[in-house]
N, C-alpha and C positions, 0 to 999 in steps of 0.2 A: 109367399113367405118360405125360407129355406127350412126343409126340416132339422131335424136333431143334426144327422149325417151328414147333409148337404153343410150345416150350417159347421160342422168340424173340421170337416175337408177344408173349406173353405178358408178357416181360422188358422189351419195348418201350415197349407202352400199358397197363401194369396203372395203374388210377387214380389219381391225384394225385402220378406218377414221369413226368410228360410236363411241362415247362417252355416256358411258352408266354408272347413279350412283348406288349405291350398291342395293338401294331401286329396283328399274326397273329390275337388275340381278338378284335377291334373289327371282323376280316376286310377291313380296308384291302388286306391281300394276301392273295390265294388260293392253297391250297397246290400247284397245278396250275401259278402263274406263279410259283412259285418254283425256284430249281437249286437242290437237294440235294447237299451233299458230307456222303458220311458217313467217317470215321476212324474205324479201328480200328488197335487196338494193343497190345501184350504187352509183358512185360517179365521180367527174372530169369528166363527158362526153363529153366536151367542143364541145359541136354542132357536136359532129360526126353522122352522119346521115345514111349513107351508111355504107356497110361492108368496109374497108379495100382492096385495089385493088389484084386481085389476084398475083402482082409479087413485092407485097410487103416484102420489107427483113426478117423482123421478123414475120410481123400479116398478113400474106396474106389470105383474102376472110376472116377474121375474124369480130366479130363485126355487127353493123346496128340494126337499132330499129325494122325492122320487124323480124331479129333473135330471137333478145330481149324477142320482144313480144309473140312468137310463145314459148318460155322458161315458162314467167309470164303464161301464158295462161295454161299451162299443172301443173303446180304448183297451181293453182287455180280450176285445175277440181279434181285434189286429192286431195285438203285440203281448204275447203271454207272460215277457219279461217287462214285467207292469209292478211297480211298488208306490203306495197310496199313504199320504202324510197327513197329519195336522200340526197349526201349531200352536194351538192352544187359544183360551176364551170361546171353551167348547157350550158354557155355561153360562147363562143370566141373558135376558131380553127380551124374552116372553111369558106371557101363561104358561106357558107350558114348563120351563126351570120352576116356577112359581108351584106349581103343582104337583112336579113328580123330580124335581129335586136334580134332575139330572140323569135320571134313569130311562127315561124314553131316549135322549141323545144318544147316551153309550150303546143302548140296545140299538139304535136304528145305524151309527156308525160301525157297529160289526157287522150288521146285515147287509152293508155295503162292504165290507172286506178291508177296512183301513188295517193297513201292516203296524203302525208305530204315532204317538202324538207325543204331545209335551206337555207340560202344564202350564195356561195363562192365569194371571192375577186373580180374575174373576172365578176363573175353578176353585177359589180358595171360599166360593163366597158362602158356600154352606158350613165351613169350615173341614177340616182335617175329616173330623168326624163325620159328617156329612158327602166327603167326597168318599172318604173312605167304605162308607155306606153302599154305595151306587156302581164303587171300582170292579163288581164282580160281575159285571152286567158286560164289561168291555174284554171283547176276547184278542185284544192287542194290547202290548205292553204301553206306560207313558213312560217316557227315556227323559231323566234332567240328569244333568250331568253338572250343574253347579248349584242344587241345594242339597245342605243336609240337611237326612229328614234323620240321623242317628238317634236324637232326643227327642221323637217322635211316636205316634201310632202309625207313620206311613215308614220306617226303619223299614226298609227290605222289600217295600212294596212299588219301588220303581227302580228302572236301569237306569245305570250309567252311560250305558251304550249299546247299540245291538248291530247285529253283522247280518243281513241277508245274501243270500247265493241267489241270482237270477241267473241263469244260463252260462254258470261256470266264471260269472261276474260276480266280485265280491262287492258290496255295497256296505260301508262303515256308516252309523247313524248315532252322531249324540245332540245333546238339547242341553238348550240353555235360556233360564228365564229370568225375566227381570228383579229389579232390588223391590221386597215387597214390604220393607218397613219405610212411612209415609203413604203407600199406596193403600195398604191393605192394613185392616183390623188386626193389631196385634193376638187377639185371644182367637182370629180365626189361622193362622199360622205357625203358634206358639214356640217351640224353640228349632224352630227350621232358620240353620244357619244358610245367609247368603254369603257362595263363594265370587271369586273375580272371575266373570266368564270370560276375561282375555284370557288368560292365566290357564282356566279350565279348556279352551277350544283347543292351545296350543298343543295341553299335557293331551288330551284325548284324541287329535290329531295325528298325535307323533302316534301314540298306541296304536291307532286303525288303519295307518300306514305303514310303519315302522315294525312291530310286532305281529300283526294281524296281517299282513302284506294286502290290504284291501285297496281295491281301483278305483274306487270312486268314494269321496268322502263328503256325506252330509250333515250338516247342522241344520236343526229344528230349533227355530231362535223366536223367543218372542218376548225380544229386546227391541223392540221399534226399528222403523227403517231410517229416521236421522232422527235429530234436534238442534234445534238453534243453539241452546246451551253445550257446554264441551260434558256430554254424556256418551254412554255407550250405549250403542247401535250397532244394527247389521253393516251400517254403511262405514263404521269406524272399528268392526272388527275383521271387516274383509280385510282392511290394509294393515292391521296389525298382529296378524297371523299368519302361520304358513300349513299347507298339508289338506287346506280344504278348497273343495272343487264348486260346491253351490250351497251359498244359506237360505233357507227358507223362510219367510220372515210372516210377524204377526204385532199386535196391539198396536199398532200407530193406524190402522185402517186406509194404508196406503196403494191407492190403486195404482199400478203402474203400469205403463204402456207396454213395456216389454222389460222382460230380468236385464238387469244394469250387472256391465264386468266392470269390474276392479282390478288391482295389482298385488297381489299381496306382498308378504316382508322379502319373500324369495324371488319376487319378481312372477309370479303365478299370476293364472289370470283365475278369478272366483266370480262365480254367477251370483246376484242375488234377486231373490224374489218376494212378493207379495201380494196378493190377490184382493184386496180390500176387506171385505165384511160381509157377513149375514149370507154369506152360499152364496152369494151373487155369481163370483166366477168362480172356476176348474181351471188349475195351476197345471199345467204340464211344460216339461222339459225333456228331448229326448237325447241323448248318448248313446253313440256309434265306436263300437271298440269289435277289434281285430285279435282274433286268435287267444285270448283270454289276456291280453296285453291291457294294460294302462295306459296306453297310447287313446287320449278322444281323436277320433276320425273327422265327427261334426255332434255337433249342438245346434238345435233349433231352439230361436230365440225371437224374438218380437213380438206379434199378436200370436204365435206360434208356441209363448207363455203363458195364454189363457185362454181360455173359452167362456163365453157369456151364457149362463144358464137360463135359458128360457124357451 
């Protein structure tokens, strides 16, 4: 059995799962003059805490936040231009939401270092007042950028967007989550306006590109990855927006073989991802940029977009 290491390596450069542009093959750029940012990211964890019991049918012994962390941790001591996502349904699916409401997850997500999350439906499920409760537990901001929380107790208690500097790489991050009237209990939501996250990615887009001159622009989305029905998704707003580079995706529990490109309005090409559920997998993406330039070098894509924790 391959260990943690053996078993990342592996998942990184196993042949023909490394995505390399013509520039990077041609060796115009050497991989020593490039910065590295790698993203990693999770989604749906819904308070799974522990690994998966070992005689479980499908996930046995897989999964748990000290895997997790032991993953993050080794992905960090190779590449210290390392930024760590969620995208929300941090909350509900075991005893343990059940019993501590939410505050063991925040607490045990900062002691893995996550930089930034979103908010999913289910975070709603203790309501405002309940998350609001446990929010000081998380030493990372959640970033929505299409609800108002104006007429709220959450007023002022989340961004619109945030900017990290990795290595002289700006990183633009905004979120956007699903319509949560029919989903979710009205009195647990109360007058949190939902905006058009088309509408919201474009306007926040142009900002973190435009304004912010930031090189790399991500969306923390957990708006599904498709549906049958003409709804919005990650998969339906790659191609009707422009200015972003990878969406991160969450609530449909879609596991995907490797982050799917798109085209967007500009003719751009957008990454998108999602990891399935319950910690199972470690989302990584990595981005190769030259001289603090917005120019991508290479992106690894394939099984080279997740790692199976166990």
């Amino acid at each position: 059995m391959l260990n943690r290491r053996e078993f990342l390596q592996k998942a990184l450069f196993s042949a023909g799962l490394l995505s390399v542009s013509d520039a990077f093959a041609e060796g115009m750029v050497e991989r020593n003059e490039a910065i590295k940012i790698s993203i990693l990211h999770t989604n749906d964890v819904h308070s799974h805490i522990e690994p998966f019991s070992a005689d479980h049918k499908m996930y046995a012994g897989r999964g748990g936040v000290q895997n997790r962390f032991n993953l993050i941790q080794e992905v960090r001591k190779e590449n210290k231009n390392t930024l760590l996502f969620d995208c929300g349904d941090i909350f509900q699916g075991t005893p343990y939401f059940n019993k501590y409401g939410g505050e063991l997850e925040l607490k045990l997500m900062s002691k893995m270092g996550y930089d930034a999350s979103t908010l999913g439906n289910h975070d709603f499920d203790n309501g405002m007042n309940g998350f609001l409760a446990v929010k000081k537990h998380a030493k990372f901001p959640f970033i929505c950028s299409n609800y108002d929380f104006n007429d709220t107790i959450l007023k002022n208690k989340t961004l619109p967007f945030k900017i990290f500097n990795k290595g002289g790489i700006k990183v633009g991050v905004f979120g956007l989550g699903i319509q949560l009237d029919g989903l979710v209990d009205k009195k647990l939501y109360g007058n949190t306006i939902y905006l058009d996250p088309i509408k919201k990615a474009n306007e926040y887009s142009r900002i973190l590109r435009k304004t912010y001159q930031c090189d790399l622009v991500i969306c923390l989305s957990h708006l599904g990855y498709s549906y049958d029905e003409n709804k919005v998704s990650d998969s339906i707003l790659a191609i009707k927006t422009s200015g972003i580079d990878l969406i991160l995706g969450g609530h449909t529990h879609t596991f995907l073989e490797k982050a799917q490109e798109f085209t967007n309005l500009e003719g751009g090409k957008v990454l998108v991802n999602q990891v399935g559920w319950a910690g199972l997998n470690l989302g990584r993406i990595d981005y190769y940029f030259t001289k603090g330039q917005k120019k991508k070098v290479n992106f690894q894509s394939g099984r080279a977009s997740f790692v199976e924790i166990k």
